[in-house]
N, C-alpha and C positions, 0 to 999 in steps of 0.2 A: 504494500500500500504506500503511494506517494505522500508524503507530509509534509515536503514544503521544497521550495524552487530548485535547490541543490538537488536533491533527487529527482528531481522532475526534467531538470538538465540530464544529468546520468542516464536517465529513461532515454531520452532525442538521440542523447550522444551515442548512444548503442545501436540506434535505427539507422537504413539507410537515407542521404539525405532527400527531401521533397522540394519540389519546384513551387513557388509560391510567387502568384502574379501580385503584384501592388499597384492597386489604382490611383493614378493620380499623386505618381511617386515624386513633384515638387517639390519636397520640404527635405532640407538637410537634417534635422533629428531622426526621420523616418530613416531616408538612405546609411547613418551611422548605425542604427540598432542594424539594419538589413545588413550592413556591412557584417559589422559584430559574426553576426548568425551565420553567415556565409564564409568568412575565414576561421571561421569555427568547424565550419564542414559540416552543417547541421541544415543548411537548406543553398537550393540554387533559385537567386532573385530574378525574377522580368519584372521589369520596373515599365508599367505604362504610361503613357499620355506624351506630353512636348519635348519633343526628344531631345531639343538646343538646352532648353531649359535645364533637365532633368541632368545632362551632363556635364553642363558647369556647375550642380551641385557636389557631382563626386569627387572625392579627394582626391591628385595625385598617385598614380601609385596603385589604388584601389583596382583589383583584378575581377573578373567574374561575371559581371554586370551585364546582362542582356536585355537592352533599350526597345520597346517597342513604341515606335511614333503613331500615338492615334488621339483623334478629336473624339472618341466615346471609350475612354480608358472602362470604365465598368463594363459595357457590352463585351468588348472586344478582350476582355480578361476573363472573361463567364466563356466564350466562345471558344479558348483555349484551353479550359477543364474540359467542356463538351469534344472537346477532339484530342485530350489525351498530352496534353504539350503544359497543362501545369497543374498541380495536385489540393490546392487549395487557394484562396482569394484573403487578402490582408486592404482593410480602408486608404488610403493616404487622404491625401489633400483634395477630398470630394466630402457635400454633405452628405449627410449617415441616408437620409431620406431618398437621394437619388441613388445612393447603392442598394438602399432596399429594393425601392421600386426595378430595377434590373435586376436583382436576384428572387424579385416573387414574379414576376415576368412569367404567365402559365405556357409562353408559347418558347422561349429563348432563355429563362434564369433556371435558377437549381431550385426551384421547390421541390420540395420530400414530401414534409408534412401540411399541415394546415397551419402550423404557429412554428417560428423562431421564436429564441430568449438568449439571453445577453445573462451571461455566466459572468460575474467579478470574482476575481480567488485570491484571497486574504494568507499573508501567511505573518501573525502576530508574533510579539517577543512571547506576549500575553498568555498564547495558547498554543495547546501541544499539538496540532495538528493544523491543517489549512481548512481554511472556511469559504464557504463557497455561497457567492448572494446573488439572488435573483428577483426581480430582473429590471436594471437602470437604466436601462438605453433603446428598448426595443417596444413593448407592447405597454400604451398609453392606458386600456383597459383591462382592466382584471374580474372572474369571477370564475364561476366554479372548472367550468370548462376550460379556462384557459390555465387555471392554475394545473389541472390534472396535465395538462399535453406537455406542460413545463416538466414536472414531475417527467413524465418519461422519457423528453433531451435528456434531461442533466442525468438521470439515472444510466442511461446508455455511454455519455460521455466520464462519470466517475467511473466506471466499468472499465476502461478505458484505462486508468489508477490504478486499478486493482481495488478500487474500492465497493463490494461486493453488494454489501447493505446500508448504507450513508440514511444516516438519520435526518429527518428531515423535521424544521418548525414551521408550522402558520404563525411567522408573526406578528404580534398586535402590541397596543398597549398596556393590557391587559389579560390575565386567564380566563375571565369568568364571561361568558356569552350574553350579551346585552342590543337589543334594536336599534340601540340609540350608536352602535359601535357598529355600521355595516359591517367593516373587514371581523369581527367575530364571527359575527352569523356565517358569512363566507369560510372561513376557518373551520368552525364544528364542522359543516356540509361537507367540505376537503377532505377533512379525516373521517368521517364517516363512511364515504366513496371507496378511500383508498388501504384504510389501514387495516385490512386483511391483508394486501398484498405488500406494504412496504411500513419503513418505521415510521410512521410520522406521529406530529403532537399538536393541538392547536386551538384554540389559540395560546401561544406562550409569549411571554414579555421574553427581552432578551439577555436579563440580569438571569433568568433562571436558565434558560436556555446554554448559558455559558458556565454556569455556575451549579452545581450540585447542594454548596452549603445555602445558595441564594433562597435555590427550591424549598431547603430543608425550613431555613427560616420563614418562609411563606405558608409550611405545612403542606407544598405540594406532593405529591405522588407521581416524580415524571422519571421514565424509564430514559430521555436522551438527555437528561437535565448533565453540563457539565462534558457531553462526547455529542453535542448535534455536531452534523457537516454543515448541513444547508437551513440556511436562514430566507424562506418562501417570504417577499418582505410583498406589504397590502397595498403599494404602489410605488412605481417608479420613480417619482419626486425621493419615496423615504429611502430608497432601495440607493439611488444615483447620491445622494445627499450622505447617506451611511457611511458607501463606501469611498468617497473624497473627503469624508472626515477623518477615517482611522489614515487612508493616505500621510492627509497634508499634516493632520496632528496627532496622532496614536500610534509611530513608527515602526507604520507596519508597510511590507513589499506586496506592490498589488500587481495583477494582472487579467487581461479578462479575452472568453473568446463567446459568439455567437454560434450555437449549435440548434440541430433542426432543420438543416439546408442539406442537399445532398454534398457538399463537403464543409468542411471548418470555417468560418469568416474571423479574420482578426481584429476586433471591432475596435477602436481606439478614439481615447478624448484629443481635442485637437493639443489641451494643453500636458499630454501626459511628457514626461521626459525620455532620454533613450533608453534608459533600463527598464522601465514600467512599459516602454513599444517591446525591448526586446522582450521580456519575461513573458509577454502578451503573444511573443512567435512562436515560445516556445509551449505555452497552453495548446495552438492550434497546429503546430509537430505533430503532436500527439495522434 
């Protein structure tokens, strides 16, 4: 089982490496983490869009890099997984919404299923294992149905770890199911659905969910109280806001990929740095 980035590197480093197109590879942060990756021997880049542009970003020196000049860098990087020439798709310097729209494309993008989600993976001084938060960046609406189809990305993708049975939370403000608290009601219905077949808990606050003695002192009864993985969070604002807070102030190493698409998307904030881009290639390696 993978616990935190270091192994999760080990895991890529043992694979062989994947072709990974980058859309709208303008931005010199991008091009260094991709560099990173690639003199690592851990993936081969095509960097799409303006190809004047795109090369007086690269360093000197910088070896590997295969340019492709085009005005619809998303299309024409989707076009390339569909014919076998790159193994996965990485954001650059396009908005997230026009890459969507080219990857849910029913006629030309990689739909799979009916819903994508946007994985964040946390790996705290704080806590013994990585944490995995969904979902910040991808589906604006949440309810019973979409919360289940999330549940079954991310369970195929920790599968992926080696992580067999990942405990999962609805969470909320609060344990106790209340009207006046939609995402509860939402929560009970969640775990009701699904907790025959997987661990889940919900609604749980996140002091207990993290904490065993938290639960113990609330007099709860939680079986993932202190070992959850995934924190199911009740909408994207808390989910996106959560995890750019342990970020920027709870020094913790973050990464994230989009899963649900017929391959990996390396979904990234415009403002993350080159470790959080690369740590984020090395999620979607996997």
């Amino acid at each position: 089982m993978i616990s935190s980035f270091n192994e999760l590197h080990q895991l890529v480093k043992g694979s062989a490496p994947k072709r990974v197109a980058l859309v709208a590879a303008e931005d010199p942060v991008l091009i260094e983490a991709a560099s990173r990756a690639q003199q690592e021997g851990l993936a081969q880049f095509l960097l799409f869009g303006n190809h004047r542009k795109i090369e007086s970003l690269i360093p000197p020196g910088t070896m590997g890099f295969e340019i492709v000049d085009s005005q619809n860098p998303a299309t024409d990087a989707i076009q390339y997984i569909h014919t076998d020439r790159a193994d996965l798709l990485m954001k650059g310097k396009i908005p997230t919404g026009a890459l969507l729209r080219a990857i849910l494309n029913r006629d030309t993008g990689l739909r799979q299923g009916e819903l994508l989600n946007h994985i964040a993976v946390i790996e705290s001084p704080h806590y013994h294992k990585l944490l995995f938060i969904s979902d910040g960046g991808i589906n604006l609406h949440f309810d019973e149905l979409v919360f289940q189809q999330m549940v079954e990305n991310i369970n195929h993708y920790l599968s992926l770890l080696g992580i067999e049975r990942p405990h999962f939370g609805m969470m909320s403000l609060v344990e106790t199911v209340s009207e006046k608290i939609p995402e509860t009601v939402i929560a009970k219905n969640v775990v009701e659905a699904l907790s025959n077949m997987i661990s889940i808990e919900g609604p749980i606050a996140p002091d207990v969910a993290l904490s065993r003695v938290a639960a113990t002192r609330k007099g709860l009864d939680s079986k993932i109280a202190g070992e959850i993985d995934v924190f199911l969070m009740p909408n994207t604002t808390a989910a996106n806001h959560l995890v750019k807070g342990l970020s920027a102030l709870g020094g913790c190493k973050v990464g994230g990929v989009v899963v649900g698409a017929r391959v990996p998307v390396i979904l990234l904030s415009r403002s993350d740095d080159a470790e959080t881009k690369y740590r984020s290639i090395l999620l979607g390696l996997v």
